[in-house]
FIPA-220160 format. One record per residue (C-alpha): residue in three letters; y, z, x. Coordinates in steps of 0.02 Angstrom, whole numbers, always signed. Layout:
<drenkes>
(drenke 'ala' (Y Z X))
...
</drenkes>
This chain:
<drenkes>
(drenke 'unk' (-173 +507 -75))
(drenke 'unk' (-240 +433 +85))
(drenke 'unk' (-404 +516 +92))
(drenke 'unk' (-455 +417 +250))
(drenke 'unk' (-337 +552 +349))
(drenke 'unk' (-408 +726 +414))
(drenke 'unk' (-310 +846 +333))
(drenke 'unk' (-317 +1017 +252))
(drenke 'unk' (-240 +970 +91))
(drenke 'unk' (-372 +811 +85))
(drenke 'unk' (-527 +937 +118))
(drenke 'unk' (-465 +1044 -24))
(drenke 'unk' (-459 +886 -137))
(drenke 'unk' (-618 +837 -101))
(drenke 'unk' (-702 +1005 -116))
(drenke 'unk' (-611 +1023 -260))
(drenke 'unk' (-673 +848 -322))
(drenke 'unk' (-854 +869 -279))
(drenke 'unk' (-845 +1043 -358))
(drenke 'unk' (-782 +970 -534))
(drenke 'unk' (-903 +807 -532))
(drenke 'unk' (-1053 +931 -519))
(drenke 'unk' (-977 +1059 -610))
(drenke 'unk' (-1043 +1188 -491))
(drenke 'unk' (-1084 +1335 -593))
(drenke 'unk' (-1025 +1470 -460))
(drenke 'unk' (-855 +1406 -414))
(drenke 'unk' (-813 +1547 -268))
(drenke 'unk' (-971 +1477 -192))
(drenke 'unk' (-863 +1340 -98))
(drenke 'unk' (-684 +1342 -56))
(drenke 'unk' (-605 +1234 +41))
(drenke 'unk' (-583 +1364 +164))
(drenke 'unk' (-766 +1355 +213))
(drenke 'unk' (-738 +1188 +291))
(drenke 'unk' (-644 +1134 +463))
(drenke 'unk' (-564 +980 +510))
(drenke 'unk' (-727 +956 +631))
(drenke 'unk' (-832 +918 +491))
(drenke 'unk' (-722 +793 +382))
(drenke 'unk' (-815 +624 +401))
(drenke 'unk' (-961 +716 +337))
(drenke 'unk' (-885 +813 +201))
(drenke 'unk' (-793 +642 +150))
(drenke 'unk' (-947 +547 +140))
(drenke 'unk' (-1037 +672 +32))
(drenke 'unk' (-876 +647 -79))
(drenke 'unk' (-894 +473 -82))
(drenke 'unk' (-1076 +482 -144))
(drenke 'unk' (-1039 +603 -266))
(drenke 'unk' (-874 +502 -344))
(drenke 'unk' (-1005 +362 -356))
(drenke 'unk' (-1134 +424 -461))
(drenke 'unk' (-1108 +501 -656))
(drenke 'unk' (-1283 +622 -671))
(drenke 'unk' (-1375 +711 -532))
(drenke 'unk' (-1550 +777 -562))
(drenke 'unk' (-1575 +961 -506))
(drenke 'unk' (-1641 +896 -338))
(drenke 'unk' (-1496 +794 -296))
(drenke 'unk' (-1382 +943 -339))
(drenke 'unk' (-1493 +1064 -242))
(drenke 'unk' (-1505 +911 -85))
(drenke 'unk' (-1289 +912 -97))
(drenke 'unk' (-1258 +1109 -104))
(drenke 'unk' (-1385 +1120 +50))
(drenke 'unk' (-1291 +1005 +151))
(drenke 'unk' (-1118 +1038 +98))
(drenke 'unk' (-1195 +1243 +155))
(drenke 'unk' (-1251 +1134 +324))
(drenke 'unk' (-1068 +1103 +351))
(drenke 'unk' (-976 +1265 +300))
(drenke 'unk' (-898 +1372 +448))
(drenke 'unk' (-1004 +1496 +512))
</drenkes>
């Protein structure tokens, strides 16, 4: 999978991905729906920090669900 590419199937992987490394609690919180194409470099760089690290403290995970809410459709 070439995640360098703006695509809808490659936002729903890495929602998906960033959803299962923090093992988000309330999973209907973010879909991949809530994301558009406009917003991809961002959404695949907060993917790339999150595939890079194995623990978050509680800040970190509260700092990554404000700014993955920053980027959801309004």
């Amino acid at each position: 999978m070439d995640l360098s590419k703006n695509s809808a199937e490659n936002v729903e992987y890495i929602v998906e991905a960033i959803k299962e490394r923090l093992k988000v609690m309330n999973i209907g919180a973010i879909k991949s729906a809530h994301f558009n194409a406009e917003m991809y470099e961002e959404l695949f760089e907060i993917y790339e920090m999150v595939m890079k690290k194995n623990n978050f403290s509680p800040s970190e995970m509260q700092a990554i669900a404000e700014e993955l809410g920053k980027l959801r459709n309004q």
